[in-house]
C-alpha positions as CSV (number, residue, x, y, z in Angstrom):
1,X,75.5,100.9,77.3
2,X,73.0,102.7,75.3
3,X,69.0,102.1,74.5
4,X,69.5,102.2,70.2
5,X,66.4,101.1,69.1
6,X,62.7,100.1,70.1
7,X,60.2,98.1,68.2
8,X,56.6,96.6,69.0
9,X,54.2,93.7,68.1
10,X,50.3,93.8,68.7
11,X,49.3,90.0,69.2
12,X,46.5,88.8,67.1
13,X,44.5,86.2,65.6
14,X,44.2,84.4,69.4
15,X,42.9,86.9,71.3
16,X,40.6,85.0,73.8
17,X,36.9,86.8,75.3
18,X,37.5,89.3,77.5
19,X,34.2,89.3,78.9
20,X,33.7,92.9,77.7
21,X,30.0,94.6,76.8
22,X,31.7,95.1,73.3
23,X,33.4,91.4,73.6
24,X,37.2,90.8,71.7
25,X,37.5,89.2,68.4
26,X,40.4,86.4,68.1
27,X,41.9,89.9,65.7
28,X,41.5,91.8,68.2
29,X,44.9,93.7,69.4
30,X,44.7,94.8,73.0
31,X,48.5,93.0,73.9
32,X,51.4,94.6,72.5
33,X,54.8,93.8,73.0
34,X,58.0,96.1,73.2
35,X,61.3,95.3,72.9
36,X,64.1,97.6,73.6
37,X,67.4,97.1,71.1
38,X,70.9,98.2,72.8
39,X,74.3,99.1,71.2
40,X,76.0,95.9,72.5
41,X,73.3,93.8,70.8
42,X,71.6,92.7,73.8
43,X,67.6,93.2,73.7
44,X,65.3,93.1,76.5
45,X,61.5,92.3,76.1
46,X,58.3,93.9,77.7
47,X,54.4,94.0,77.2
48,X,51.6,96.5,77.2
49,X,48.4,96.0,78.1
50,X,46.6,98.3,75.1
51,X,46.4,98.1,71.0
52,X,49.5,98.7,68.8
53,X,48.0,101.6,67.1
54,X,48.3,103.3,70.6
55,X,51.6,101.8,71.5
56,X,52.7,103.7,68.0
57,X,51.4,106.6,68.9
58,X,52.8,106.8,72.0
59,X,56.1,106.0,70.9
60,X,56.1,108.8,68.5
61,X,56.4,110.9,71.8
62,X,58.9,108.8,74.3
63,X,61.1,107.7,71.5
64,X,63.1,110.9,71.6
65,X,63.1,110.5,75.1
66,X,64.3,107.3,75.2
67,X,67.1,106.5,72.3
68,X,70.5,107.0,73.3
69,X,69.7,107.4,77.3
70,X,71.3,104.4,79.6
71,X,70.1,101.1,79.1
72,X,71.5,100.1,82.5
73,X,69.2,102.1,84.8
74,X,65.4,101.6,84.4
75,X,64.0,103.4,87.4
76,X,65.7,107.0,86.3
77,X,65.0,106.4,82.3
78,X,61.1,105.2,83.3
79,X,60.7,108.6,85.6
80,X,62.2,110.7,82.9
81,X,59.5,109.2,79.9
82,X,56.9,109.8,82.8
83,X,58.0,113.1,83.9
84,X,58.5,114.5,80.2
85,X,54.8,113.5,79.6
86,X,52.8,114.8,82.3
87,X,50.8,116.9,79.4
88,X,50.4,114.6,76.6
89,X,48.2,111.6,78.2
90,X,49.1,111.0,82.1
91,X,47.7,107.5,83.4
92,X,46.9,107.0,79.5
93,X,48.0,105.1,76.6
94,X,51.3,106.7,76.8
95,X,51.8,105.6,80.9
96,X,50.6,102.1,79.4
97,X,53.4,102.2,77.1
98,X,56.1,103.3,79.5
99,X,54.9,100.0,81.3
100,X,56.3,98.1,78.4
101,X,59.3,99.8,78.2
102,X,60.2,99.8,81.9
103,X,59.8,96.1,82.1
104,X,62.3,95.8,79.1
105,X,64.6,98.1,80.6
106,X,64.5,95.2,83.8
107,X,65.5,92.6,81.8
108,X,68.5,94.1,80.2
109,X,69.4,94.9,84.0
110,X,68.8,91.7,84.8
111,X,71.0,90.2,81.3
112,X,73.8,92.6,81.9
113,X,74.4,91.3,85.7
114,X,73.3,87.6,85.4
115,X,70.7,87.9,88.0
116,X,66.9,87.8,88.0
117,X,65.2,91.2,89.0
118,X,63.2,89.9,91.5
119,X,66.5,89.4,93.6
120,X,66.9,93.7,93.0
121,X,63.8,94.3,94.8
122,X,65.0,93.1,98.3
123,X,65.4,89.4,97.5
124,X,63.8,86.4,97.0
125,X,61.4,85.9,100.1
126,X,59.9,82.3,98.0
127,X,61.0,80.4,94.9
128,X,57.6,79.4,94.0
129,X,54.3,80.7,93.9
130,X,50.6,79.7,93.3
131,X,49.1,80.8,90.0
132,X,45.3,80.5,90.4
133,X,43.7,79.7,87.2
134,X,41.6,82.5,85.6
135,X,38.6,82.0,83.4
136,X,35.8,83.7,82.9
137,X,31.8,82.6,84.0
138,X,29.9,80.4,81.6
139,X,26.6,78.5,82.3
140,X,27.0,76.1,85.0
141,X,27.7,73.0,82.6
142,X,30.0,74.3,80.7
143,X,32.3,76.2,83.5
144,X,31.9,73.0,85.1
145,X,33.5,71.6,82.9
146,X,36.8,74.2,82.6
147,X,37.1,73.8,85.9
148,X,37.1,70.1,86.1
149,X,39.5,70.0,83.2
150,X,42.0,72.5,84.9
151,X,42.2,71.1,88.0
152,X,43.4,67.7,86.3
153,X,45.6,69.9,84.6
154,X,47.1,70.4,88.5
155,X,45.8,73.6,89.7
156,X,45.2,74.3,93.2
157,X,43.6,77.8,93.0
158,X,40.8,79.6,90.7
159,X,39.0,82.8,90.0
160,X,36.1,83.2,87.7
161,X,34.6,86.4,86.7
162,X,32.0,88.7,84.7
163,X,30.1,86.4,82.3
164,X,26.3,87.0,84.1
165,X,27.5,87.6,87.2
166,X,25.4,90.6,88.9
167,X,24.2,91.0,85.5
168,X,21.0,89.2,86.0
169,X,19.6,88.3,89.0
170,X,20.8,87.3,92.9
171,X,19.7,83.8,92.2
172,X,22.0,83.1,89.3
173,X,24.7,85.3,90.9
174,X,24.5,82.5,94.0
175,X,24.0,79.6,90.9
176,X,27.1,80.1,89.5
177,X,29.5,80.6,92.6
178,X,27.7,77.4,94.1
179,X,28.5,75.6,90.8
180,X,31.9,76.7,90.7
181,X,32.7,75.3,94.4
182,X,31.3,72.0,93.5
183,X,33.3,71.6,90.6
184,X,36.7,72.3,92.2
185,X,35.6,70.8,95.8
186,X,36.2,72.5,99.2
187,X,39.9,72.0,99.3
188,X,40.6,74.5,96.5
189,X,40.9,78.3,96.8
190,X,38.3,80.3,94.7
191,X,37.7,83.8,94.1
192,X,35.1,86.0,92.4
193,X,35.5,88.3,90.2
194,X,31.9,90.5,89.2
195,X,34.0,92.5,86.4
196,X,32.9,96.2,87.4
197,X,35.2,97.9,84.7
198,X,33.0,96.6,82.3
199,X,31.0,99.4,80.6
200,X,27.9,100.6,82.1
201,X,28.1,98.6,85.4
202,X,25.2,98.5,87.5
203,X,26.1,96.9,90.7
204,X,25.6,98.8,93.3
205,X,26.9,99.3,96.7
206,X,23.7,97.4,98.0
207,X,24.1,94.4,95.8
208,X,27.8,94.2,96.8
209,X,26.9,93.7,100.3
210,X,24.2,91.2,99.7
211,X,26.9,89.8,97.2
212,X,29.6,89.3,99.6
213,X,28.0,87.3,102.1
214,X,26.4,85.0,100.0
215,X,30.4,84.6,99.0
216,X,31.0,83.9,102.6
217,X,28.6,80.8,102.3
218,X,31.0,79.7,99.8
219,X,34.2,80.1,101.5
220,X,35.6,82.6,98.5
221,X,39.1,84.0,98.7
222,X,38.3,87.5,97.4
223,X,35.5,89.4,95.6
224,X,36.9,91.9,92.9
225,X,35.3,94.3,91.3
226,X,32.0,94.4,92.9
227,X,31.9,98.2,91.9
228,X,32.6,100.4,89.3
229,X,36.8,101.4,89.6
230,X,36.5,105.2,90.5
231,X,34.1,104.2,93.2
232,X,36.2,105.6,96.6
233,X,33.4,106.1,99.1
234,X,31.5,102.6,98.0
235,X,34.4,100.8,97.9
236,X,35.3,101.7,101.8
237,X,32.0,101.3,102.6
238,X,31.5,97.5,100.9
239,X,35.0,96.6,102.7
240,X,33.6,97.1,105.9
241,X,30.4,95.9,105.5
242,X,32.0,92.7,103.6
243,X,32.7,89.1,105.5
244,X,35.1,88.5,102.3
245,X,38.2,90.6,101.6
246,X,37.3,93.0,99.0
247,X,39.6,93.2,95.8
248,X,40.4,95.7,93.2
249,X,42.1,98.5,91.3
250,X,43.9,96.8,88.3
251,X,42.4,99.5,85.7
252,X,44.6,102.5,88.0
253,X,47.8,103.8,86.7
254,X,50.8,105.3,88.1
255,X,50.6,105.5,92.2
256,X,49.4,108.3,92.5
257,X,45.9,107.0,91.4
258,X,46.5,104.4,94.1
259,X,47.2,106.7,97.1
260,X,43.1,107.7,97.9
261,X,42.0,104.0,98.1
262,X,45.3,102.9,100.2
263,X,45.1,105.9,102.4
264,X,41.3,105.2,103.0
265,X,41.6,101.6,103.3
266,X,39.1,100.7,100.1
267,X,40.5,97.0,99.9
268,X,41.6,94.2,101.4
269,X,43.7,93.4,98.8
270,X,45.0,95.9,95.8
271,X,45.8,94.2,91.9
272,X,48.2,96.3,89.7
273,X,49.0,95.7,86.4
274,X,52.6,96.3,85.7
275,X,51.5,96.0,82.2
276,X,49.7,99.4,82.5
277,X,50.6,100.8,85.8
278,X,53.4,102.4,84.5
279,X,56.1,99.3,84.9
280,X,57.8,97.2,87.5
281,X,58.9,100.8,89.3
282,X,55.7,102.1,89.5
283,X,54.3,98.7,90.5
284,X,57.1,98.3,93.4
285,X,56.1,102.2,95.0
286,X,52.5,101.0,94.8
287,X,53.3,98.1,97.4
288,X,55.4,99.5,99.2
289,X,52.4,102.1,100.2
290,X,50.2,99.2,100.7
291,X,52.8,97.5,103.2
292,X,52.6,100.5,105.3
293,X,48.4,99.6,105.4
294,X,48.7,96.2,105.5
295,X,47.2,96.0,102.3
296,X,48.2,92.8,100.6
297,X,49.2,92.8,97.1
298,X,48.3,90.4,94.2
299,X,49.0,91.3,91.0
300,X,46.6,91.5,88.6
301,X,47.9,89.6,85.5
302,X,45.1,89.2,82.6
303,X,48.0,89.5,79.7
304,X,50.5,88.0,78.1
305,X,53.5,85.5,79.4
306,X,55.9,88.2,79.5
307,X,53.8,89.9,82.3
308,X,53.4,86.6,83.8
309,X,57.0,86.2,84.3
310,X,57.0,89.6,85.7
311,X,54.2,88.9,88.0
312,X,56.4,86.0,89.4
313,X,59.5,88.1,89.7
314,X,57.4,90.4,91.6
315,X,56.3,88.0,94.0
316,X,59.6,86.5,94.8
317,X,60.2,89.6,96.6
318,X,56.6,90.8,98.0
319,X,55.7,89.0,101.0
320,X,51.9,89.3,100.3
321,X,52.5,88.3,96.7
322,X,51.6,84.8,97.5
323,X,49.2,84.2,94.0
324,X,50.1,85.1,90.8
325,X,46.9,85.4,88.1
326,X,47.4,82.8,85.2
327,X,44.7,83.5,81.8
328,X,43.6,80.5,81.3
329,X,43.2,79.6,77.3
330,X,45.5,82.0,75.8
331,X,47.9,81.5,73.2
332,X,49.6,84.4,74.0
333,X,50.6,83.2,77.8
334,X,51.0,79.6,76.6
335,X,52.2,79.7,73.6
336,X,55.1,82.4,73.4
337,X,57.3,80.9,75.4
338,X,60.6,78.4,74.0
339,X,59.4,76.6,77.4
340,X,56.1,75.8,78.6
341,X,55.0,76.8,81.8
342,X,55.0,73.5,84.4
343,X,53.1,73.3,87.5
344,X,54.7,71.0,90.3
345,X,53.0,68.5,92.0
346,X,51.1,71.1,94.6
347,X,49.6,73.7,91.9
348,X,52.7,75.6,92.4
349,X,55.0,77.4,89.7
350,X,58.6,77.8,90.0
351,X,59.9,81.6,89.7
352,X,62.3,81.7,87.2
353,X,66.3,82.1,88.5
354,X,67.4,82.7,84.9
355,X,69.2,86.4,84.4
356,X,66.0,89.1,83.8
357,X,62.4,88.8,83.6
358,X,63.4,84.8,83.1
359,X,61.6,84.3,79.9
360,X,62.8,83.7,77.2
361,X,60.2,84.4,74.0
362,X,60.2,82.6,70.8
363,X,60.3,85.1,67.6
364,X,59.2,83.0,65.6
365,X,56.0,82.8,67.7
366,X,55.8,86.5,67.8
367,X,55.8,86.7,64.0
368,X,52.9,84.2,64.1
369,X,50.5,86.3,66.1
370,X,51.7,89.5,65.1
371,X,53.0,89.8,61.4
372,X,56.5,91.4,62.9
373,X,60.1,89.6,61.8
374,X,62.9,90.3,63.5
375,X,61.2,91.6,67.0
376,X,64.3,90.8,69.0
377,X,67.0,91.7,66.0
């Protein structure tokens, strides 16, 4: 079976805030999806976690890489792109792209033998998992208000993030997280998120530390991002100074940017994207090295529904996997699916048993927020 064709989709007119310096427009296209087109007719779908003018451009390059190789082996067609591209933008755009294409290579695999992935990555150690609800900081009254609403809405877990968070002062960093607890109550999990990829950070190692045991007080989960991503030395420092687990690295790609902070113990907990990692092969390699630090793994899934049904086949088969992150108020996780997502009576979601990712998108819903017919023709 042979890979014929490859197409993509940036998503617009729904793009929600991203809590950015320079924030998103609705137009905005940082989502792109990929599918992958084989000679027996049978398509498999992926996402990318960067615009569609780069996703072009990087296709220019793998596409001659990529048509008429196997559509049946993923992990040797996804080292070849990456291997053939070590000169032309490694850990870039064209790394992000390979993500796309990798995931779509797993869900032909998964189509052609009937079985979801997650069952090829060891087996399925849980059949559901617990998305926590991801939204970003607001002023008290109105995050107060998410909140409330989305834990009537049945979920059990939450993380809120950037917004003025270390951005203006301890006492409203302390204001917010307070707020937040008292909104959900103390029987719900809650992490923090301070958003140190945004552009010019300024938190500092110092303010970390004050930062995380304030956190303490308020019984959070996790504290990501309380420095700026290339920070190695800081980053070991803050986790053992922290009384929280320490959180990070979903803006690395490929494992080999992974390796320094695993090796030197930087976090409690290590969040890849498999939308920009370089795929579900590169994400698998990454936890495997964290296994062997008891680092746990939660993947870090600010994207579309495609990569949350790859987040969930991921954690049917990593033991530490036991949250999946769910972007709370996008169209393009809720509303790109033929079936909504359904939370069971205990906040939990059920990983899909269905043959591939386990998703199946609507096209006409693509063509909505993209402007492309025909994405899986």
């Amino acid at each position: 079976m042979k890979i014929i064709d490859v197409k993509f989709a940036g998503l617009k007119g729904a793009t929600p805030k991203g809590g950015w310096t320079e924030e998103l427009k609705p137009d905005s296209v940082v989502h792109t999806l990929i599918s992958v087109k084989t000679d027996s007719g049978i398509v498999g779908v992926g996402t990318v976690f960067t615009s569609a003018d780069l996703v072009a451009a990087s296709l220019e390059v793998l596409k001659p890489l990529l048509i008429g190789e196997s559509a049946v082996e993923p992990e040797r067609v996804s080292e070849k792109l990456h291997q053939n591209t070590f000169w032309l933008g490694r850990g870039g755009s064209i790394t992000h792209t390979i993500s796309g294409i990798d995931i779509a290579l797993w869900d032909i695999f998964g189509k052609i033998t009937g079985q979801p992935i997650g069952r090829f990555f060891g087996g399925r150690l849980r059949e559901k998992v617990m998305p926590y609800a991801s939204l970003l900081m607001d002023e008290p009254k109105i995050m107060n208000a998410n909140l409330t609403e989305l834990r009537g809405q049945g979920f059990k877990a939450f993380k809120i993030g950037w917004g003025t968070f270390g951005r203006i002062d301890t006492a409203n960093d302390e204001l917010l997280v307070k707020s937040a607890r008292q909104a959900i109550g103390d029987d719900c999990f809650l992490a923090v998120d301070a958003g140190g990829s945004d552009a010019y950070w300024r938190g500092n190692l110092r303010w970390a530390i004050n930062a995380s045991k304030m956190l303490a007080d308020y019984n959070v989960g996790w504290f990501e991002e309380a420095l700026r991503p290339d920070d190695l030395a800081d980053f070991v420092e803050l986790r053992m100074q922290s009384p929280v687990p320490i959180s990070g690295c979903e803006v690395l790609t490929r494992r080999q940017s992974f390796t320094p902070f695993i090796t030197e113990r930087a976090f409690d907990i290590i969040q890849p994207d498999v939308t920009k990692v370089g795929g579900i092969g590169e994400f698998r390699r990454i936890a495997a090295m964290a296994d062997e630090y008891a680092i746990r793994v939660i993947p870090h899934g600010w994207n579309t529904a495609i990569g949350l049904a790859v987040d969930l086949q991921l954690s049917s088969a990593i033991l530490t996997a036991e949250k999946v992150e769910y972007c709370t108020g996008s169209a393009y996780v809720d509303d790109l699916a033929t079936e909504p997502w359904k939370l069971d009576k205990d906040g939990l979601l059920e990983i899909p048993t269905k043959p591939g990712i386990g998703f199946e998108l609507d096209p006409d819903k693509v063509e909505k927020y993209s402007g492309v017919r025909g994405f899986l023709d």
